[in-house]
Each structure stands twice: as structure tokens, then as C-alpha cells.
N, C-alpha and C positions, 0 to 999 in steps of 0.2 A: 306215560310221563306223569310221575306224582307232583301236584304241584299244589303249591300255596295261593291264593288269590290275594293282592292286597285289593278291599272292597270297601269305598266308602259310603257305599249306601245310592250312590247316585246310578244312571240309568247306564253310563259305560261299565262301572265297573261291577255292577249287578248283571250286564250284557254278557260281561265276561268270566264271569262265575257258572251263569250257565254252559258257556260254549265251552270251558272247559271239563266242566261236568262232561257234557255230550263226546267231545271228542277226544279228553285224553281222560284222567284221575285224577280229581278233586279232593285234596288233602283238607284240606280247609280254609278257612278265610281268617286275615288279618284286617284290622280296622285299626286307626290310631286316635287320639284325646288329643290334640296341642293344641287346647286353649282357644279351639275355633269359636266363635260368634255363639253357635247352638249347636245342641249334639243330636239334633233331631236325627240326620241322615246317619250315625249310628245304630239309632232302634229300625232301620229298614236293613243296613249290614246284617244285623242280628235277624231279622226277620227273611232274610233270603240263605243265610246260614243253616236254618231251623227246616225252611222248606224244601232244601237240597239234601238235609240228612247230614250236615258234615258239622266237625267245632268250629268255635268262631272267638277268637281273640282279638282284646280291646287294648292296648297296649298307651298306657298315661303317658302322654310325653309334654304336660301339663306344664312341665320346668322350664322344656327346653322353647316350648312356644312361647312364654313369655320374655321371650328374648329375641323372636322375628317381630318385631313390631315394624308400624310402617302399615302395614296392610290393615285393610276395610275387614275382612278373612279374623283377623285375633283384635282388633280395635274397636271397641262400640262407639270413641272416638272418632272414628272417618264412617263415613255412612257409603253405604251400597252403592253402587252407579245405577239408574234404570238406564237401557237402552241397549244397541248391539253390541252380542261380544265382541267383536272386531274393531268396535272403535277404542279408541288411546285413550279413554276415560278407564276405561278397563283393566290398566296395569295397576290399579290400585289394588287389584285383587290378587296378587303376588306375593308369595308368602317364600321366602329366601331359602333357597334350597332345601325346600322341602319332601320333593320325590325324592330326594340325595339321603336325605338319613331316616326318612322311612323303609327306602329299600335296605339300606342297612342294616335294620333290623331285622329286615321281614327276611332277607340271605341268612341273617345269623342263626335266628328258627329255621328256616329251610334246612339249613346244614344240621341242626340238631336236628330233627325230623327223620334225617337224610330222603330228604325230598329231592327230586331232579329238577324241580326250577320252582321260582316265583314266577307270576302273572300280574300285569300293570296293565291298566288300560287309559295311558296316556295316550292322547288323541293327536291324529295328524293336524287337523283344522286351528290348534293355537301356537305351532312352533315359533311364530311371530312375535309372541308375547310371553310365551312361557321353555325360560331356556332347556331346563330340567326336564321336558316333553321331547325333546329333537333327537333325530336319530345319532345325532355326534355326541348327546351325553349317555341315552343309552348303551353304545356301542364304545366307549370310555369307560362306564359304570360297570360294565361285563368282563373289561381287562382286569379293572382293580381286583372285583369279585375275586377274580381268576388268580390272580396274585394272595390277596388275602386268605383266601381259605386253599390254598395250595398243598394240599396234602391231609388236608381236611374234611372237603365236600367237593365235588362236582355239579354244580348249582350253576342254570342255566338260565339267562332272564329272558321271558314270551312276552311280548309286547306286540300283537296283532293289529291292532289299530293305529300304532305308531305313522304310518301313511295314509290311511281312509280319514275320511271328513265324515263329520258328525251323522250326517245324513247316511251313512253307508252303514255304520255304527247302528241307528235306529232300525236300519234294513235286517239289521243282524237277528236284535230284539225281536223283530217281528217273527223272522224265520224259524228261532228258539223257543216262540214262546212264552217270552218272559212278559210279566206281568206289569208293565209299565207303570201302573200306578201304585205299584209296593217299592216305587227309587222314590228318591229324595232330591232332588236338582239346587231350587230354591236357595241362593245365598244368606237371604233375611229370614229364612227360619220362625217364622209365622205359623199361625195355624194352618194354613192352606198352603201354594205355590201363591208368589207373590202375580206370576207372571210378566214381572216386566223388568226384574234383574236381567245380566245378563246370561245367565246359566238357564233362567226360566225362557227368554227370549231365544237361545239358541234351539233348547231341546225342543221346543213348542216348533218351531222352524224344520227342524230335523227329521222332528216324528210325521210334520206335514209334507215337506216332499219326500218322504221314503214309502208316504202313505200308507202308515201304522195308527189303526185306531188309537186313541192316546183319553182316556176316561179319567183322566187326573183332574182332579177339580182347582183352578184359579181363579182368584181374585181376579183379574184382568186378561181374560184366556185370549181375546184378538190381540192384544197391545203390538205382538213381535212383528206383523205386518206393518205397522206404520214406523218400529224400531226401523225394520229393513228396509222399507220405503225411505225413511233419512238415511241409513248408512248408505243406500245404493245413489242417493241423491248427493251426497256428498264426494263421493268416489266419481262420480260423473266430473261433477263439477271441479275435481284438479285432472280430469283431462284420465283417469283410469277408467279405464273399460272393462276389469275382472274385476268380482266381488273378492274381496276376503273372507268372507264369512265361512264360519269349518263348518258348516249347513249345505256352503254348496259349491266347495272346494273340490 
């Protein structure tokens, strides 16, 4: 199965760049520009591209991101949340259908390619929060596809992670290989990982109970214990006895 990776550099979709490599054919990676915060997790797409032997396309969509405003993600305006991803502070990090017209593109090259599918490693642990991750838009988005390029291409969407929690995701990493400290996580785009967004707070979570050494360097490497100690504290306290957390879902 020739396949496209979309990669932003972070530790899923570097996860899945490898595992595609390993198990099917690794056409190449796509990475997109919309006007995020910092392009840092870029130059690790680009560096896991490099390492894998395949191209790696950067695709500007600089225009059309500066038209999802509202989010912390394209706003230097709204500032980061620290704390768990699972808490409701979080949806500030929403950027409006954005897996929708990324994958858009990244079928459109696939079908130029004539590649058999794109790769997404939208994650099971945030369908709560991020509509665009859920298996009902996936599984919608595949119709369309299907429709759109109908006599075109035969372009297949893989989305393996689509039900595993982050934690399962990090097991993957381990098993693979992958290099954990060549992703990118970090929403604030700092010199370092901040550690205590909620990107840095999940994966730090993730890599620890999947029990994957994790040699990334953070400004505040414990924080995500005492994040999850308040979100588990608070979930207690309306009377919920499951975590949300895509760590350990």
C-alpha cells in the first residue's frame, strides 16, 4: 500500500510515518504552513522525512489559516493553556476544520501520485474535543473522497490510531523505534518543550505509562503529574470515576 503520511512533526504522526515505512510503502510525507503559532515541528517533519529516505512536502496554507482565528494554535493573541489535555481549557486549541482540508489536499497529491491511501494519525484519546479526529468524520471524509475522485484515483484513508489512547500510540513509538526526541509536541514553540502545555503534559504522560524512555529535554519535565493529579481531582469531585485523559483511555 503506497501511501502518503500527513506528518506534523509531532510524536504521533512521526509514529506513523515509521510504522508505515515498516509495514506497508512510504511514498512520502506531507506537512502543512496555516499560520500556526511556530513552525518549529515542521523542521522535525522535515527531519524524520530525511531519516526515512522519502520527499517531504510543506504545503502554505498561510491564507487560508488566517481565516480560523479563534484558536491559541494561529493567535499570539490567546495564550496556551498549561494543564491537562482533557480539561475544557483546552478547546481553545481548535483550529476549525482543519484535518477537513488538509486531508483534502493531501488525497488530491495522493491521487496525483496515484498513491493507495493517505496516513493520519488522528488520535483516539481527544474525540471529546476534536470533532475532525472521530471515527464518524473519518468514515464521512472517505465517502466524500470516494465520491470526489471517482474515476480518478482509488485513495484509501489509514487512520490506525483513530481508537488507541495516546498511551498505546507511545507503546507503538517504542516498538518502532522511533526517536522520540526528533517530534515536536510543545504548543508554545520555545526553545525546549515547555512541559506543561497540554500537548507536552499528555505526551510526558503517555511515554510514562507506556514506559518508553523519553530523553526530550523540558523546561518543567514533572509538571504533568500534578496536571493529572488536578484533572483526576476534579473528575473525582463531580462524582466521575473514569479519567478522560487520551494517556489512559
Amino acid at each position: 500500500m503506497k501511501t502518503i503520511v500527513v506528518c506534523s512533526g509531532g510524536l504521533d504522526s512521526v509514529t506513523l510515518a515509521y510504522k508505515v515505512a515498516v509495514e506497508h510503502k512510504l511514498h512520502s510525507l506531507i506537512s502543512f504552513d496555516y499560520g500556526q503559532r511556530h513552525k518549529k515541528e515542521l523542521d522535525f517533519a522535515a527531519r524524520t522525512a530525511r531519516d526515512l529516505g522519502v520527499g517531504h512536502h510543506i504545503v502554505d496554507l498561510t491564507p487560508v489559516g488566517a481565516l480560523l482565528s479563534g484558536s491559541s494554535l494561529t493567535s499570539d493573541e490567546i495564550d496556551v493553556p498549561d494543564g491537562h489535555y482533557a480539561e475544557e481549557t483546552m478547546r481553545v486549541t481548535v483550529v476549525p476544520n482543519r484535518n477537513a482540508i488538509m486531508l483534502s489536499v493531501a488525497f488530491g497529491a495522493a491521487a496525483s501520485a496515484g498513491a493507495d491511501a493517505v496516513a493520519t494519525a488522528v488520535p483516539g484519546g481527544v474525540h471529546f474535543m476534536y470533532p475532525d479526529c472521530r471515527p464518524d468524520f473519518i468514515n464521512a471524509f472517505q465517502t466524500m473522497q470516494n465520491h470526489a475522485l471517482e474515476g480518478v484515483g482509488d485513495v484509501s484513508l489509514y487512520t490506525p490510531f483513530v481508537k488507541v489512547s495516546k498511551a498505546d500510540i507511545a507503546a507503538e513509538a517504542g516498538r518502532l523505534g522511533v526517536p522520540v526526541d526528533l517530534t515536536w509536541s510543545c504548543y508554545k514553540g520555545g526553545e525546549i518543550h515547555c512541559g506543561r502545555c497540554g500537548t507536552c503534559v499528555e505526551r510526558r504522560e503517555a511515554l510514562e505509562l507506556a514506559r518508553v524512555k523519553d530523553t526530550t529535554a523540558y523546561v518543567d519535565r514533572d509538571y504533568w503529574k500534578q496536571a493529572r493529579a488536578d484533572h483526576m481531582a476534579r473528575k473525582f469531585a463531580k462524582g466521575e470515576t473514569k479519567a478522560t485523559s487520551s494517556a489512559a483511555e
